[in-house]
N, C-alpha and C positions, 0 to 999 in steps of 0.2 A: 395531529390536527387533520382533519377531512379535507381534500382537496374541494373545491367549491365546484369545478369545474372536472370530475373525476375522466379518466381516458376514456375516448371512445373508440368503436370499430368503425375503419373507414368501410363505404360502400364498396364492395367484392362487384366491380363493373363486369368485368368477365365472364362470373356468373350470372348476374342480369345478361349481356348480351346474348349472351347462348343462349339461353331460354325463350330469347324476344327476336332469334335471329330473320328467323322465319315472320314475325308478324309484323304487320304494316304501319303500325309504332311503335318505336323502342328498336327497330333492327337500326337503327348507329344511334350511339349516348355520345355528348361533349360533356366529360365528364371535368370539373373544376374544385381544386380543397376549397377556393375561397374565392368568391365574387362580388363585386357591388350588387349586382342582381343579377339574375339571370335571362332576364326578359331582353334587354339589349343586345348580350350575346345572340339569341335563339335570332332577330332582327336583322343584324349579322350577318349571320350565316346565310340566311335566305338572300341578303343582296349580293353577297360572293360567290353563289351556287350560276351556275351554267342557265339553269329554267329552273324554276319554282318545283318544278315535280320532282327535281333531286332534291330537295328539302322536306319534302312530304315525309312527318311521321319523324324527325327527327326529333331527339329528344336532349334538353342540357339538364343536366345536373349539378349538385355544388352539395358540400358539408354546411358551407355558413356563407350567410349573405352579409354583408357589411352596410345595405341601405337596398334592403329586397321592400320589394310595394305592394302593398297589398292595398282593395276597394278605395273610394275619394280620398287617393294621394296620403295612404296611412301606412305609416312602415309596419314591416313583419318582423317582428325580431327573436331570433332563436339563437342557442349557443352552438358552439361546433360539432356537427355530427349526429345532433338528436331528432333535428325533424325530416320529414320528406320535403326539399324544394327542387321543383323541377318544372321545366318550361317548356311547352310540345307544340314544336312548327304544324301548323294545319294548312295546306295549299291545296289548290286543286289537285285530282280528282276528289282528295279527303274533306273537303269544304262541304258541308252539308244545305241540303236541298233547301232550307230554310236558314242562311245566314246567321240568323239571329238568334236563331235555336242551338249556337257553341256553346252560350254558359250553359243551358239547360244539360246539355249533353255532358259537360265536362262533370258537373256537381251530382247527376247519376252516376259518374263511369267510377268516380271520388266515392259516394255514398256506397255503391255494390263492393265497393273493394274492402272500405272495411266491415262492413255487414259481413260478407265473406272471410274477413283475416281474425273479427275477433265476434267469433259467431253469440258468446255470452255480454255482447254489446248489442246484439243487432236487432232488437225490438225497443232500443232506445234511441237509434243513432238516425236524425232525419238531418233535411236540407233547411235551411230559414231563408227565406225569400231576401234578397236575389239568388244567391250561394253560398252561404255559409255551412260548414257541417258542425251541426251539433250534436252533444249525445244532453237528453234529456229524459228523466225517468228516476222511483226510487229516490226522490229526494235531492238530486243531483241534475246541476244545468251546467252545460260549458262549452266554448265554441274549442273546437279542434282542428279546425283549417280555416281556409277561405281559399277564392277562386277568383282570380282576374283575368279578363282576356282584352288584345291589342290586338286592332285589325289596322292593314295598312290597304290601301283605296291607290289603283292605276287604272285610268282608261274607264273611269265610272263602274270599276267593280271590285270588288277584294281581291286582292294580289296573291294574299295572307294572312294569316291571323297565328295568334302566337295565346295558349293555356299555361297561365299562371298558376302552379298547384302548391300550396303549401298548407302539410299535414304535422301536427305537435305528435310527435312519437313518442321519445324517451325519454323528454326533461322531466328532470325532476320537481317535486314542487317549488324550491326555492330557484328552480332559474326560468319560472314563467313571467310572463310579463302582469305590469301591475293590473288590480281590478279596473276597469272602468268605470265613470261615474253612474254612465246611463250602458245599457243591455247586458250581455252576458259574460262573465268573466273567460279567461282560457281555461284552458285542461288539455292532459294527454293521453295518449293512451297509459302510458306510463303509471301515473297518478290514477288512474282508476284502475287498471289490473294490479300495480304492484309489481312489477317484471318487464324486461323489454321484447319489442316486438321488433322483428327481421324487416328492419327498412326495404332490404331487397322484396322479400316478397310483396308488398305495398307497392315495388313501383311495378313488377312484372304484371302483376291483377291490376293493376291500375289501367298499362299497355294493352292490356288483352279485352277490358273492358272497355276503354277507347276506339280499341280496333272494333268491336262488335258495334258499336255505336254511329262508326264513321266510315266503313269499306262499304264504298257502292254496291257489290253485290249480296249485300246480306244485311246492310241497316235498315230500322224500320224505318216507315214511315211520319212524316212531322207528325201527324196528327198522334199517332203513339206515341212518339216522343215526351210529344207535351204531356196526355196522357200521364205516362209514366212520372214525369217530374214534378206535375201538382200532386200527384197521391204521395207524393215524399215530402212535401212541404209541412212542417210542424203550423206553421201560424198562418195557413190559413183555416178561417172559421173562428180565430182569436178576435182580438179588440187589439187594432194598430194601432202605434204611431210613426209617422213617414215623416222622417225630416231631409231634408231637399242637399245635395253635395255643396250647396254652398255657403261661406259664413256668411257672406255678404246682405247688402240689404234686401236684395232678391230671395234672398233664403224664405223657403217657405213650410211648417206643420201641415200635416192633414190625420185626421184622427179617424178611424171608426172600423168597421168590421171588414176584413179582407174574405172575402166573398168567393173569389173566382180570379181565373189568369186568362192572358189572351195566348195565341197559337206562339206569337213571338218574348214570350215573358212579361208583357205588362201584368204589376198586381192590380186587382179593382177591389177597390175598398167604399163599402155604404156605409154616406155620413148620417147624422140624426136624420131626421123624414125619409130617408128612403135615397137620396139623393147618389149619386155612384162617379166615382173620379176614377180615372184611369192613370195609372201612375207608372211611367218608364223607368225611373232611375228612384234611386236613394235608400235610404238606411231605415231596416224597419226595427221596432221594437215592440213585443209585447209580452201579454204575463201567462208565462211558465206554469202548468201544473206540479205542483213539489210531490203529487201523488203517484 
């Protein structure tokens, strides 16, 4: 009988560090087999650290999270050892010039990494607004990560902030999580190649592309940034729907064509007549070309 849950290879930390010794995330991993999440840890550390600038660019790790969180309060759940979940302290000097601009940055450093690791993906594999990465294309839709980030506020300024990265790598198809009623089911790399793909290298391209994004003397500028992040975005130019993070009676729909983004990630979506809402937060959904 098939094991349901067949052995896997732990993360080779050693040879991620050496690789990422030198760059300015990833040079120390808190490496964990198993964690509630890893976003508390990463939390943590920055308040046990001397100054915020010895936590800059640290990085935790974990095989399996036992209540990892991903976007409005939704767990992640992966088996042991198959996905990428890792959580990356951002302090000053690494804080970028536009605050606001982390998710944008983190769901580019996410999207070039595997553009780059699984190059016969990478005219399929965008971002869905806020952060999600999907590969869509060829008849085929499926979300493959998501991206959260936690910022902690001292003194009327970010202390910190803390990149939630979780990437479905190896699972197989029967240990993904179930479809959902509304937007896009999961996937892995896995399940679309057929083969596994070297966690480690994921997380080093990951580090190296974070650094490029976030080292004062060589990140571009917001206005690139932004730039850069709407031309990755799949649904804008679709027909949305934005439903609001909360169930409650406050909960609110807004439907119609996602148009444009602002410097700091708001999407703007035009309703019937012409009309134009500017939208910070929530969950979008729309329809997929199967072509």
């Amino acid at each position: 009988m098939n094991d349901p849950h067949p052995l896997f290879h732990p993360l080779r930390v050693e040879w991620v560090q050496q690789a990422l010794q030198a760059s300015p995330i990833g040079h120390k991993i808190i490496y964990h087999p198993q964690v509630t999440s890893t976003m508390p840890i990463a939390h943590g550390w920055v308040q046990q650290a001397s100054t915020s600038a010895d936590s800059a660019g640290v990085i935790i790790v974990a095989e399996e999270q036992t209540a990892g969180r991903g976007r409005l309060q939704r767990r992640w759940e992966a088996p042991p050892g198959r996905a990428l979940l890792t959580s990356i302290i951002v302090t000053p000097p690494l804080l970028p010039v536009e605050p606001a601009q982390l998710s944008m940055i983190a769901g580019l450093a996410a999207l070039e990494t595997l553009r780059a690791a699984v190059p016969v993906l990478a005219r399929h594999l965008w971002l869905k607004w806020p952060n999600d990465l999907l590969v869509v294309g060829d008849g085929v839709a499926g979300k493959l990560g998501g991206i959260l980030i936690e910022s902690k506020f001292g003194a009327g300024a970010i202390d910190h902030a803390v990149i939630g990265i979780g990437v479905n790598v190896n699972q197989r198809a029967g240990e993904m999580p179930p479809q959902p009623a509304n937007g896009i089911g999961p996937a892995s790399l896995y399940t679309l190649l057929g083969h596994e793909v070297l966690r480690e290298d994921l997380l080093i391209g990951l580090c190296h592309r974070l650094s490029y994004w976030l080292e004062p003397s060589i990140r571009p500028s917001p206005e690139e940034i932004h730039r850069c992040w709407q031309a990755a975005l799949i649904n804008l130019g679709h027909t949305v729907i934005v439903r609001s993070a909360s169930d409650s009676t406050s909960a609110w729909t807004i439907e119609g064509r996602a148009v444009d983004t602002t410097l700091t990630g708001s999407l703007i979506i035009e309703q019937v007549g012409g009309v134009r809402q500017v939208v910070e937060v929530g969950d979008a959904e729309f329809q997929w070309n199967r072509g």
